[in-house]
C-alpha positions as CSV (number, residue, x, y, z in Angstrom):
1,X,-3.3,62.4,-119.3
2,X,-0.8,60.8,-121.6
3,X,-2.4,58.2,-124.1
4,X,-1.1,55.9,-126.6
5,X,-1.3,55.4,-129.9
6,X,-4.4,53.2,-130.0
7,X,-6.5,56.5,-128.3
8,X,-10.0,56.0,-129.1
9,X,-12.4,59.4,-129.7
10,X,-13.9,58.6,-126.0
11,X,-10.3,58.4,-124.4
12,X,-9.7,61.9,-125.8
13,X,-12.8,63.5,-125.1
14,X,-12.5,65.7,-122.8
15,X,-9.4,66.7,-123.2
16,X,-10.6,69.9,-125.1
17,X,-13.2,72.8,-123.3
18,X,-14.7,72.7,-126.6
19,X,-16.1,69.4,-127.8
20,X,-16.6,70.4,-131.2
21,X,-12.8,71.2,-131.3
22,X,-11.9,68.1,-129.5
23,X,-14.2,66.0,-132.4
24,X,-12.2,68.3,-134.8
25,X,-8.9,67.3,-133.9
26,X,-9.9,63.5,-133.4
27,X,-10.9,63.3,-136.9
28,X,-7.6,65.4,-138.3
29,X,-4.6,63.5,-136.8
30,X,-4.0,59.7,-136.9
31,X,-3.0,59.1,-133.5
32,X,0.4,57.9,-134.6
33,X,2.3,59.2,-131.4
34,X,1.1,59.1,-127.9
35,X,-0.8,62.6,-126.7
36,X,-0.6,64.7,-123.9
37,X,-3.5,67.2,-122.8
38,X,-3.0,70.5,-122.0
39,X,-3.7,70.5,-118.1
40,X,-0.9,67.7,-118.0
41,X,1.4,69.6,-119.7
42,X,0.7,73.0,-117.9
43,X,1.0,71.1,-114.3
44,X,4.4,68.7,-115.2
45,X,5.8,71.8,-118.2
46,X,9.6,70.9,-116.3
47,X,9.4,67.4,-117.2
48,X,9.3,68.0,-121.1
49,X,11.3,69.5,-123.6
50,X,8.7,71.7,-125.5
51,X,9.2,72.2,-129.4
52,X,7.1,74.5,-131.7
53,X,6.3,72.7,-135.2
54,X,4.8,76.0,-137.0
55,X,6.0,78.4,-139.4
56,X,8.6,81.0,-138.0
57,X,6.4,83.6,-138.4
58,X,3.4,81.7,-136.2
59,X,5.9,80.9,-133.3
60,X,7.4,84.4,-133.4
61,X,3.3,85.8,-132.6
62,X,3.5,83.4,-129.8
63,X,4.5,80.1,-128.6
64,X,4.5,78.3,-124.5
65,X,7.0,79.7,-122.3
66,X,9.9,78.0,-123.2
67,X,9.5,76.0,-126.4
68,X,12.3,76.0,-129.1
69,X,11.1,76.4,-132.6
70,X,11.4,72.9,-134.4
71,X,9.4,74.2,-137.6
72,X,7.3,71.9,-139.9
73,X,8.3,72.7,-143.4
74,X,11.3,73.5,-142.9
75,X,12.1,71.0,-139.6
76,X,16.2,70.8,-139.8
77,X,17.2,67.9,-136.8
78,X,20.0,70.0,-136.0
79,X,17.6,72.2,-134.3
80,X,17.5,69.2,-131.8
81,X,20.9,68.9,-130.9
82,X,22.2,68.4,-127.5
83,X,18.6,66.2,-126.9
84,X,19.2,63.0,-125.4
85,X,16.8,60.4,-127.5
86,X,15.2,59.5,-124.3
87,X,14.4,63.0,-123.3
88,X,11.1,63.1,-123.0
89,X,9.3,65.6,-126.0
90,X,6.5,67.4,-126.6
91,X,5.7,68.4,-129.8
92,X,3.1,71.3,-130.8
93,X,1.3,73.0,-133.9
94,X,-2.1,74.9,-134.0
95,X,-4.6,72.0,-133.1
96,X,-2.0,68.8,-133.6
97,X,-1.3,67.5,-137.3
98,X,1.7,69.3,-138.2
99,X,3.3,68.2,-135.0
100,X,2.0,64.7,-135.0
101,X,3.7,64.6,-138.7
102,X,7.1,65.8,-136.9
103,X,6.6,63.4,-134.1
104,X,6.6,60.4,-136.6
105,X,9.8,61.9,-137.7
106,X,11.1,62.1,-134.5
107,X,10.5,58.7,-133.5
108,X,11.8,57.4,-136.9
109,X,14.7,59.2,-135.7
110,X,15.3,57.1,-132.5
111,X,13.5,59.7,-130.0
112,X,11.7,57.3,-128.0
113,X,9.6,59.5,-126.0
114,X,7.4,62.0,-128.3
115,X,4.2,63.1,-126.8
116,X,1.8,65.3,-129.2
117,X,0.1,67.6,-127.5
118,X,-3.7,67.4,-128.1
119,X,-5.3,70.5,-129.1
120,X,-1.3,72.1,-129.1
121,X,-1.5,76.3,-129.0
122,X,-4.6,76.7,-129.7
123,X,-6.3,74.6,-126.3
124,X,-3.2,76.5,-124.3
125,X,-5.2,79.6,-125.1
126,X,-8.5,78.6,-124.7
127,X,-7.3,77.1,-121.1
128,X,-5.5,81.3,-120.7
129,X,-1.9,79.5,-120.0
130,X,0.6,81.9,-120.7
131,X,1.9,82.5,-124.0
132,X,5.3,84.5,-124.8
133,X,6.4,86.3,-128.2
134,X,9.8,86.1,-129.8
135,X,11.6,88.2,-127.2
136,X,10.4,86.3,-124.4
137,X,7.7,89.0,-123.4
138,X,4.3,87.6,-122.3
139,X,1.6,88.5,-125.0
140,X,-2.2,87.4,-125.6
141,X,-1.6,87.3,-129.4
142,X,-2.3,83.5,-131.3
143,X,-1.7,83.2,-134.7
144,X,-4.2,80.8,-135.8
145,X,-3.0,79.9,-138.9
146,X,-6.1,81.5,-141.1
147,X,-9.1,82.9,-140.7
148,X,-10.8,79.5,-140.7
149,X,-9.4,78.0,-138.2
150,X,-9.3,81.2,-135.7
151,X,-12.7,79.6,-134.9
152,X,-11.3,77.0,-132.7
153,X,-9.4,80.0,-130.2
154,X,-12.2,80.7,-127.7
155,X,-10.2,82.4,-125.2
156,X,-11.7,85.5,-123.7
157,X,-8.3,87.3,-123.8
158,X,-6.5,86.0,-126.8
159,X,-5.8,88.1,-129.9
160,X,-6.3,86.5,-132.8
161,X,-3.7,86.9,-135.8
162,X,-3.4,85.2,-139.5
């Protein structure tokens, strides 16, 4: 499900297993670039280029099979070389504000199609999609950021790390 900028709370609902965590992240990012769920994501992963907008040390823990780190802080465009400006992008974080912020960024830069993906690493646990570590091997370790927001990681077989 890809939605637009103008998403209301009842076009993302659902989008989340948890509702509380889906009326979490509605009420933390702005909706200023167009979303992608999860399950959409998961079922069309070839028709994206995946980025990771965390720290080094959160994407090293984990990240989906195939993302490149893009970082937040520390977000250097040259990491992005060699993608086309219409490639189509999607950007993640924990629940979706650090990426959404990078997405702006992205788009300021000319990239014309930046998805942000709704719930990001977190909701890819919750839903047990695979996760890989910084060699590439399959793990069931999420850093979730801190201990307050490990709350929102509900998967039965995720380690949680902060």
């Amino acid at each position: 499900m890809l939605i637009g900028c103008s998403a209301t709370d009842a076009q993302v609902q659902g989008l989340c297993l948890d509702q509380h965590f889906d009326e979490e992240i509605a009420s933390t990012i702005s909706f200023t670039a167009p979303i992608i769920g999860v399950t959409e994501l998961a079922a069309n992963r070839s028709s994206y280029m995946v980025f990771d907008t965390r720290k080094k040390e959160e994407y090293e823990v984990s990240h989906i099979p195939g993302a490149n780190y893009l970082g937040y802080k520390d977000f250097d465009e040259t990491r992005l070389e060699g993608t086309p400006k219409e490639a189509k992008i999607v950007l993640y974080c924990s629940i979706g504000y650090r990426s959404e912020k990078i997405a702006e960024r992205l788009q300021s830069l000319g990239y014309q199609n930046v998805y942000n993906l709704y719930g990001s690493i977190f909701e890819w646990a919750n839903r047990s999609y695979p996760l890989e570590d910084r060699n590439g091997d399959v793990t069931t370790k999420v850093h979730t950021y801190n201990k307050t927001w490990s709350k929102w990681v509900n998967g039965e077989k995720v380690e949680k790390i902060w």
